[in-house]
Jmol script that loads the backbone (N, CA, C; Angstrom):
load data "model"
ATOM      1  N   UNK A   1       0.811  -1.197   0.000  1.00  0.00           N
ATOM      2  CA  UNK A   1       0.000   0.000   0.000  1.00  0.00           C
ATOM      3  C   UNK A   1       0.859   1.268   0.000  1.00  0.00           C
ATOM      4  N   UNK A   2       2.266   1.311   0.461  1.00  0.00           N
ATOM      5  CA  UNK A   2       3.335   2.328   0.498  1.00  0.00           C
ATOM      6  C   UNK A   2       3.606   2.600  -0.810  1.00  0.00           C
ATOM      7  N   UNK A   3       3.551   1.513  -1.804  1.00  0.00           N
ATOM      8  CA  UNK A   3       4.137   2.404  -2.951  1.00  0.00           C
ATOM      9  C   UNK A   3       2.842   2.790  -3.531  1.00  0.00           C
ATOM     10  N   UNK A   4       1.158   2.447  -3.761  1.00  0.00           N
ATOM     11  CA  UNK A   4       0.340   3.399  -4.259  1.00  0.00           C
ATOM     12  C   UNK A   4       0.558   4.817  -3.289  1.00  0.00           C
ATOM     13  N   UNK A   5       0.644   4.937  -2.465  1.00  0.00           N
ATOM     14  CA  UNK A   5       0.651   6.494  -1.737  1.00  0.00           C
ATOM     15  C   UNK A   5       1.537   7.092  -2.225  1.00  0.00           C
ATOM     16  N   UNK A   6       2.773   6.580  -2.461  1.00  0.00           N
ATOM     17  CA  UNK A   6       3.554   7.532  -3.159  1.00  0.00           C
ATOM     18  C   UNK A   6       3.818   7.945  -4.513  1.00  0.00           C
ATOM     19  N   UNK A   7       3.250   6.866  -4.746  1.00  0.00           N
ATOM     20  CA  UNK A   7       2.534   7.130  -6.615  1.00  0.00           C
ATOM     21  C   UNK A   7       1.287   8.325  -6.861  1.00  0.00           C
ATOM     22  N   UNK A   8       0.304   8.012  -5.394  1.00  0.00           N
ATOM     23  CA  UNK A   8      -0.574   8.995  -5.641  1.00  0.00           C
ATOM     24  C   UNK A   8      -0.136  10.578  -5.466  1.00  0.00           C
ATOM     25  N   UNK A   9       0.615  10.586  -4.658  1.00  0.00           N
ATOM     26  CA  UNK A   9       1.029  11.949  -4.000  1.00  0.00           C
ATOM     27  C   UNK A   9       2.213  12.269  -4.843  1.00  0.00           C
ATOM     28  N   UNK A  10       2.779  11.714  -5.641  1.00  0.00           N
ATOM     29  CA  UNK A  10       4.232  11.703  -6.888  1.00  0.00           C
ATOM     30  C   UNK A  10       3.014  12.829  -8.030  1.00  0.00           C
ATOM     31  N   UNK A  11       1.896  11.977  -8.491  1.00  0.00           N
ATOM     32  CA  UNK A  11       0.907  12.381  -9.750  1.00  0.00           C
ATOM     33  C   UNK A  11       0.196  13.564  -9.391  1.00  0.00           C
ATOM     34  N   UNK A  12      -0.545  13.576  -8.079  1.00  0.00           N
ATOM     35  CA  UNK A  12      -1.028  15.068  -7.321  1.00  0.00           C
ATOM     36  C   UNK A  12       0.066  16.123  -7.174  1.00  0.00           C
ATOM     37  N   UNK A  13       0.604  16.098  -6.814  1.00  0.00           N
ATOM     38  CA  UNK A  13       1.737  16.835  -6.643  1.00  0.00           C
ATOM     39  C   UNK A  13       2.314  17.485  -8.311  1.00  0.00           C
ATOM     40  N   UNK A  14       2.581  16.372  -9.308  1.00  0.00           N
ATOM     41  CA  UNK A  14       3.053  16.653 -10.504  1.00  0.00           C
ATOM     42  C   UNK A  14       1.883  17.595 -11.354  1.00  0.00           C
ATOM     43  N   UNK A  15       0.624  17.101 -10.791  1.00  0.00           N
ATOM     44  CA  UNK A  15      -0.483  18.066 -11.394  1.00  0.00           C
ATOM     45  C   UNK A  15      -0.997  19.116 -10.799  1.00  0.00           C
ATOM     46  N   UNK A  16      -0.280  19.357  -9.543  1.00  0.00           N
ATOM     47  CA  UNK A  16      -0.566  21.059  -8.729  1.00  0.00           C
ATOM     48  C   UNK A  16       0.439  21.788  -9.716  1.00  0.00           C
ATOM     49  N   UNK A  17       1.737  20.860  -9.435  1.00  0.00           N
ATOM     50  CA  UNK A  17       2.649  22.234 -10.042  1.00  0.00           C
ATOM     51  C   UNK A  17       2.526  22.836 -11.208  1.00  0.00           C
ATOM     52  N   UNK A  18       2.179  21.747 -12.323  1.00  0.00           N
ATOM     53  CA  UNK A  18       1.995  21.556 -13.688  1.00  0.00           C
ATOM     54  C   UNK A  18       0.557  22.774 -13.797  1.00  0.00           C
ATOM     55  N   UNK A  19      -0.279  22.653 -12.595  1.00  0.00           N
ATOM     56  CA  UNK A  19      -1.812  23.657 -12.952  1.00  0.00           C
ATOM     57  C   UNK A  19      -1.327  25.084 -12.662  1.00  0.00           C
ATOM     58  N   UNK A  20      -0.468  25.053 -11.265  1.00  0.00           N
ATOM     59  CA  UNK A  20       0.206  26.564 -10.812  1.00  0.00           C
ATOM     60  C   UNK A  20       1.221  26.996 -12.108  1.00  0.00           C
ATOM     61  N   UNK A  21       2.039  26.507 -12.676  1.00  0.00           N
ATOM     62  CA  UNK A  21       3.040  27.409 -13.401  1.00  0.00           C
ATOM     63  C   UNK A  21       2.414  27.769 -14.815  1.00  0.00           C
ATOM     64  N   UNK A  22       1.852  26.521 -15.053  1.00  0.00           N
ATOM     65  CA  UNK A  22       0.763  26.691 -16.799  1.00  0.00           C
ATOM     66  C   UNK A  22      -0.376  28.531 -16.304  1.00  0.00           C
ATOM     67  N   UNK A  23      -0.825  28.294 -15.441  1.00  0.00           N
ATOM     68  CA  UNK A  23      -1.773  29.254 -15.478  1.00  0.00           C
ATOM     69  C   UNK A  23      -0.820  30.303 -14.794  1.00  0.00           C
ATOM     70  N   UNK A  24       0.051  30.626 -13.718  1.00  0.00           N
ATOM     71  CA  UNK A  24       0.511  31.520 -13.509  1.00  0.00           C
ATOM     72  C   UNK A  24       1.335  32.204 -15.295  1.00  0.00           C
ATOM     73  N   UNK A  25       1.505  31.270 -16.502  1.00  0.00           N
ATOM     74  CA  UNK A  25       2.223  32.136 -17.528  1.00  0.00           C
ATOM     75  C   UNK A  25       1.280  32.987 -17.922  1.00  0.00           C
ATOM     76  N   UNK A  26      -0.427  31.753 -17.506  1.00  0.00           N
ATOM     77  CA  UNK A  26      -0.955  32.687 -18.702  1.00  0.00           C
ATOM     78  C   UNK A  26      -1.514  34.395 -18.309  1.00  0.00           C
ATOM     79  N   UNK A  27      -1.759  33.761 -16.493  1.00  0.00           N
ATOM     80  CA  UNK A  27      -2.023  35.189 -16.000  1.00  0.00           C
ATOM     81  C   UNK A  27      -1.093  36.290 -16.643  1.00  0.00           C
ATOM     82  N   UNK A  28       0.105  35.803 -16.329  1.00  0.00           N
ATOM     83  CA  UNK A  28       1.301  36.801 -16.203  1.00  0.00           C
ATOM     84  C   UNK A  28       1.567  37.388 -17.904  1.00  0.00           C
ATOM     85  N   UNK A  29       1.368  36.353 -18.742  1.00  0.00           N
ATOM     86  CA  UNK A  29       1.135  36.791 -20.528  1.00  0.00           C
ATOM     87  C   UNK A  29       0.095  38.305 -20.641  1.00  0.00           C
ATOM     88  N   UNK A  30      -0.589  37.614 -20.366  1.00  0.00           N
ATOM     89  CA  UNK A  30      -2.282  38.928 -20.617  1.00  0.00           C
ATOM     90  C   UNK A  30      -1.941  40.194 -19.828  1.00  0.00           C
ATOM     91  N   UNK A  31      -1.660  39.784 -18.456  1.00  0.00           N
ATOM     92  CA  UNK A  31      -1.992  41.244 -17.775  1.00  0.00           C
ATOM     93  C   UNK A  31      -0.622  41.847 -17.907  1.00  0.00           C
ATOM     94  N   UNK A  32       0.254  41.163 -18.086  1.00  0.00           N
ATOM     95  CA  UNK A  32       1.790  41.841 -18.365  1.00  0.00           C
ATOM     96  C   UNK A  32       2.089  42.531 -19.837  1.00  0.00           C
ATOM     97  N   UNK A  33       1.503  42.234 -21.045  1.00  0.00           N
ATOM     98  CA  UNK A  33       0.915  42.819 -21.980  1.00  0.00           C
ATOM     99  C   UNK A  33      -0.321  43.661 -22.191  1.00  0.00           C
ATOM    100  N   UNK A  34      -0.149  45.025 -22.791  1.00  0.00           N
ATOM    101  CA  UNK A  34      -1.783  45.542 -22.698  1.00  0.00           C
ATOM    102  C   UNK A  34      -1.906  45.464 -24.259  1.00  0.00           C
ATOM    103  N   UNK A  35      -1.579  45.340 -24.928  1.00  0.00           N
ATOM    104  CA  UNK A  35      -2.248  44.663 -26.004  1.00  0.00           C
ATOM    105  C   UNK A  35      -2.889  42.792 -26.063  1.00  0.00           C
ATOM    106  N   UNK A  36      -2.584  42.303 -24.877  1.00  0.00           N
ATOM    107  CA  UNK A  36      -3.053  41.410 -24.922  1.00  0.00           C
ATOM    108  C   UNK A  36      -4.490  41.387 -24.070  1.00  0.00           C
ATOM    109  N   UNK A  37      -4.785  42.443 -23.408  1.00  0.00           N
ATOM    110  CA  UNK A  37      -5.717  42.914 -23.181  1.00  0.00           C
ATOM    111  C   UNK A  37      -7.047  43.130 -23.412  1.00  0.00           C
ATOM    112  N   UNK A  38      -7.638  41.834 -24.066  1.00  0.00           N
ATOM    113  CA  UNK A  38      -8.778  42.071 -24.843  1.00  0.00           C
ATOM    114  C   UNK A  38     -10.061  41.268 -23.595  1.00  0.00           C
ATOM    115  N   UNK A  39     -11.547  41.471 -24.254  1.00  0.00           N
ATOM    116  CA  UNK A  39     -12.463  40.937 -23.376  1.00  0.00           C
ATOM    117  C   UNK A  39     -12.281  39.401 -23.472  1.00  0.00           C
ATOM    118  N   UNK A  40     -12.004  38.585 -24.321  1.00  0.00           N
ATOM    119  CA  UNK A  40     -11.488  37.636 -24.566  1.00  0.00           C
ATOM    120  C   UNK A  40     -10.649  36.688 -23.679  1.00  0.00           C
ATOM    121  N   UNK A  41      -9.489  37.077 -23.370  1.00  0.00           N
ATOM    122  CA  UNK A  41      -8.428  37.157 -22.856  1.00  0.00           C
ATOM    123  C   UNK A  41      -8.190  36.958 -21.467  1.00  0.00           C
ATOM    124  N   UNK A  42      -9.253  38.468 -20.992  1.00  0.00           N
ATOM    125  CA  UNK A  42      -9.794  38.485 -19.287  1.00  0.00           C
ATOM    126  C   UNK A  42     -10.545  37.403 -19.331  1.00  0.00           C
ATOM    127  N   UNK A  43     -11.274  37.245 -19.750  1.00  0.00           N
ATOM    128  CA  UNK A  43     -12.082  36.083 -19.133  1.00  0.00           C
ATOM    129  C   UNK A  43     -11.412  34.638 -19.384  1.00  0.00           C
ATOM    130  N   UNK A  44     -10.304  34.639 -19.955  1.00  0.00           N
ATOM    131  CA  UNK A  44      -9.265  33.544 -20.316  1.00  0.00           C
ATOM    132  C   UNK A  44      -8.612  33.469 -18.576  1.00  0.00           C
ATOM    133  N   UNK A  45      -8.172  34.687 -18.319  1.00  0.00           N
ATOM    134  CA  UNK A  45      -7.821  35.106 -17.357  1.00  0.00           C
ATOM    135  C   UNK A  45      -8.260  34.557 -15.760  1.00  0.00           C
ATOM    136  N   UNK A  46      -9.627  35.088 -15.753  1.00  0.00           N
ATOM    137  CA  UNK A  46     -10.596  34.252 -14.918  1.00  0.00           C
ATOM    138  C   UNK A  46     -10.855  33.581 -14.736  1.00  0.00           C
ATOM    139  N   UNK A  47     -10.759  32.406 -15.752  1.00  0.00           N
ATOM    140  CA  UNK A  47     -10.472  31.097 -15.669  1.00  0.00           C
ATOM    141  C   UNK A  47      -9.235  30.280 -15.288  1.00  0.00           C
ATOM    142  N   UNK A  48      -7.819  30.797 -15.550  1.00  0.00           N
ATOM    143  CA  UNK A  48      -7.059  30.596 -15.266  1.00  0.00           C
ATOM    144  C   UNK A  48      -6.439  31.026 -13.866  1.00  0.00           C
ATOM    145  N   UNK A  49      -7.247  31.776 -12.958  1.00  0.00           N
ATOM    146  CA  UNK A  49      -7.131  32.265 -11.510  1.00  0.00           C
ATOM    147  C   UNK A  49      -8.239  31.328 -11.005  1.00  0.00           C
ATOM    148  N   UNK A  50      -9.375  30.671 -11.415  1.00  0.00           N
ATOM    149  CA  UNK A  50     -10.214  29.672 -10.477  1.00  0.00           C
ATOM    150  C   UNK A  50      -9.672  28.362 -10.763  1.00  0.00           C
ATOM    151  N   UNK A  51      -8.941  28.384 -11.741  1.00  0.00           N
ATOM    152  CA  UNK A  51      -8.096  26.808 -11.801  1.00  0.00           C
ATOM    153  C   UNK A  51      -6.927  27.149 -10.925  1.00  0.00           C
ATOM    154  N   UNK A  52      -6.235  28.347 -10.704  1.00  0.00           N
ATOM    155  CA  UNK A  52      -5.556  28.506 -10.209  1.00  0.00           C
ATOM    156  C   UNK A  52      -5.560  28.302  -8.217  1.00  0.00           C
ATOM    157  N   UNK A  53      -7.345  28.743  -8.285  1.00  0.00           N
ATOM    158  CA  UNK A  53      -7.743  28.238  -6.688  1.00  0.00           C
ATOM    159  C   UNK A  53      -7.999  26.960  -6.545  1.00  0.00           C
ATOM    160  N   UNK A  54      -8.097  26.224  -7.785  1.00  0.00           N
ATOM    161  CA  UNK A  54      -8.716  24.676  -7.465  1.00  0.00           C
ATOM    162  C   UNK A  54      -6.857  24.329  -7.485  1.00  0.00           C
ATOM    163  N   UNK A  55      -6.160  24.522  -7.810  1.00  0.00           N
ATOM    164  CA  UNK A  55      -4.914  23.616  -7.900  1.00  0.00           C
ATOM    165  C   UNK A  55      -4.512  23.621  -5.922  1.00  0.00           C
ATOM    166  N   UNK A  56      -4.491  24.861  -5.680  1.00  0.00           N
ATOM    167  CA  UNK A  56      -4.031  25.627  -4.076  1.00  0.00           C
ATOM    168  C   UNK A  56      -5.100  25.021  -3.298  1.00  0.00           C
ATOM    169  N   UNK A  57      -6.129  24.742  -3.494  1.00  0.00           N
ATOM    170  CA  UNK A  57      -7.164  24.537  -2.280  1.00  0.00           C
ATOM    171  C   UNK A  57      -7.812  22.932  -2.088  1.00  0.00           C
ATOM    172  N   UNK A  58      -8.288  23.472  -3.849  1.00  0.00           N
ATOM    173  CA  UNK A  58      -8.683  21.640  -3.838  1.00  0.00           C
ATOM    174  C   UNK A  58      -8.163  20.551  -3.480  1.00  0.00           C
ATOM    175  N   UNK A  59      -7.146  20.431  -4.569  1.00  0.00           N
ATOM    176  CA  UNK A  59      -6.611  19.250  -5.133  1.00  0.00           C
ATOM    177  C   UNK A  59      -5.653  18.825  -3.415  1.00  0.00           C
ATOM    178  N   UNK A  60      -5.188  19.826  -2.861  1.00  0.00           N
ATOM    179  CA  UNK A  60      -4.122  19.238  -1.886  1.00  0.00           C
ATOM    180  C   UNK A  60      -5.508  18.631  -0.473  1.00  0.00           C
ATOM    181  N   UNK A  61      -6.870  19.073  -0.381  1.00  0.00           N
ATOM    182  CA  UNK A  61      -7.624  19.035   0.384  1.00  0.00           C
ATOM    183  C   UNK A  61      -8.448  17.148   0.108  1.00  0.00           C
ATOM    184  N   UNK A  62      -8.186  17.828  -1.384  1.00  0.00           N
ATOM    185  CA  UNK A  62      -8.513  16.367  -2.010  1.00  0.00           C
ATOM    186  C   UNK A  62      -8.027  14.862  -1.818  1.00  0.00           C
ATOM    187  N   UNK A  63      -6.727  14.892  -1.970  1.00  0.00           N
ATOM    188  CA  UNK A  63      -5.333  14.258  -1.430  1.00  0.00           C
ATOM    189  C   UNK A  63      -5.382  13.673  -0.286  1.00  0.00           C
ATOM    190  N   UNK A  64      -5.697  15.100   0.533  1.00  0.00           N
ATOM    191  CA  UNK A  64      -5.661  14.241   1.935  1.00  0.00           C
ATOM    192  C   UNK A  64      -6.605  13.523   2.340  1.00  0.00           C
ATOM    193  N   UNK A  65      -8.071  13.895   2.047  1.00  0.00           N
ATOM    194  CA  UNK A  65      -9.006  12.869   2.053  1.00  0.00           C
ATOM    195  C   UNK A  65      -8.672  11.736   1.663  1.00  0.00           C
ATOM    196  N   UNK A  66      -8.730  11.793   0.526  1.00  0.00           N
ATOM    197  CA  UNK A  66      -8.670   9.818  -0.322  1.00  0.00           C
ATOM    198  C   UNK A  66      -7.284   9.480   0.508  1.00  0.00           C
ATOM    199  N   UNK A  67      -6.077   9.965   1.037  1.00  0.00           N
ATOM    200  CA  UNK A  67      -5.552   8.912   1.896  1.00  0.00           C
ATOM    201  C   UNK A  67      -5.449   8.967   3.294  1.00  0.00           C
ATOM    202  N   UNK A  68      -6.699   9.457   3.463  1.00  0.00           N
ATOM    203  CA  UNK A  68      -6.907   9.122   5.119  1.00  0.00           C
ATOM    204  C   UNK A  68      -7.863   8.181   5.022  1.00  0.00           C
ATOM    205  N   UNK A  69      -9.092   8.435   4.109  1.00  0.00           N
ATOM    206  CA  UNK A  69      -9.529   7.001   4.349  1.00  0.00           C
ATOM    207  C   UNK A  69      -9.180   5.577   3.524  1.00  0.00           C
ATOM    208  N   UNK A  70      -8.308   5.711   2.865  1.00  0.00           N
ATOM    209  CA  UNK A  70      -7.587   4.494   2.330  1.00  0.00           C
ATOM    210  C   UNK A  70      -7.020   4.062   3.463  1.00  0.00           C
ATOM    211  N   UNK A  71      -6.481   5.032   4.381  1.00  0.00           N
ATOM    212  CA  UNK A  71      -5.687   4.698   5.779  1.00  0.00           C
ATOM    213  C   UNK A  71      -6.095   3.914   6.918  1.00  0.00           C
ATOM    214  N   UNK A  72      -7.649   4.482   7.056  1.00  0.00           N
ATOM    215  CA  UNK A  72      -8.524   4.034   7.757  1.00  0.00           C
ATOM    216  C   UNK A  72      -8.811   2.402   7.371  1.00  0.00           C
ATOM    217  N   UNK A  73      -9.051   2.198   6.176  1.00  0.00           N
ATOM    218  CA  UNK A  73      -9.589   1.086   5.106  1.00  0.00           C
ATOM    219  C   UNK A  73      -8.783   0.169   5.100  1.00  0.00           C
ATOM    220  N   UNK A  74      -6.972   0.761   5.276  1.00  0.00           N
ATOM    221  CA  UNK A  74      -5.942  -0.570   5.838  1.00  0.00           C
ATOM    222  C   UNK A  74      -5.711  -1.169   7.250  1.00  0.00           C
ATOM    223  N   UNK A  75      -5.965  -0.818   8.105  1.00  0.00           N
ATOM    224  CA  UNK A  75      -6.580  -0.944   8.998  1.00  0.00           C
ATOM    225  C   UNK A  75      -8.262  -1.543   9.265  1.00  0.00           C
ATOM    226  N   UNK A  76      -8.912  -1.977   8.391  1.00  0.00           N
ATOM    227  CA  UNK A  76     -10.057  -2.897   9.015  1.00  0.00           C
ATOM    228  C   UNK A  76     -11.187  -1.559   9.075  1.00  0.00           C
ATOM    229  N   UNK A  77     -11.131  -1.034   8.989  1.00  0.00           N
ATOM    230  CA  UNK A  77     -12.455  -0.113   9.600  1.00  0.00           C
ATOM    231  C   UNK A  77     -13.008   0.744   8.237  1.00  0.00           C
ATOM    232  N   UNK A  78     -13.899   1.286   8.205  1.00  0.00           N
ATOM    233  CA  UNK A  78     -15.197   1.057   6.711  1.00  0.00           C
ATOM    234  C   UNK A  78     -15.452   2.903   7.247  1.00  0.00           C
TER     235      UNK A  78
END
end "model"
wireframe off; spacefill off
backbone 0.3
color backbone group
């Protein structure tokens, strides 16, 4: 069961960072350009700051759930 946990938390981990740096370019593309500045764009934007809260909030909240009760579950108890 030691090496799925660290497989799971290897792939979570590889897909926080992978969601934080992808969307921190794109924030940082648009608003760091004002010609890139279009209505378009912002709302590209906005999307890429609520993926940006699901990578920070969710996903690590997520994580810890599914292996606490996998934890629980190796141990005998439901």
């Amino acid at each position: 069961m030691a090496v799925f946990f660290g497989n799971q938390v290897f792939v979570y981990s590889t897909f926080i960072i992978v969601g934080l740096c992808g969307n921190l370019l794109i924030v940082w593309a648009v608003l760091g350009r004002e010609n890139m500045r279009t209505a378009r764009n912002v709302f590209i934007v906005t999307l890429a700051i609520s993926d940006l809260v699901l990578c920070v909030f969710t996903m690590p909240s997520t994580l810890w759930e599914v292996r606490s009760s996998l934890s629980f579950r190796e141990h005998g108890e439901n």
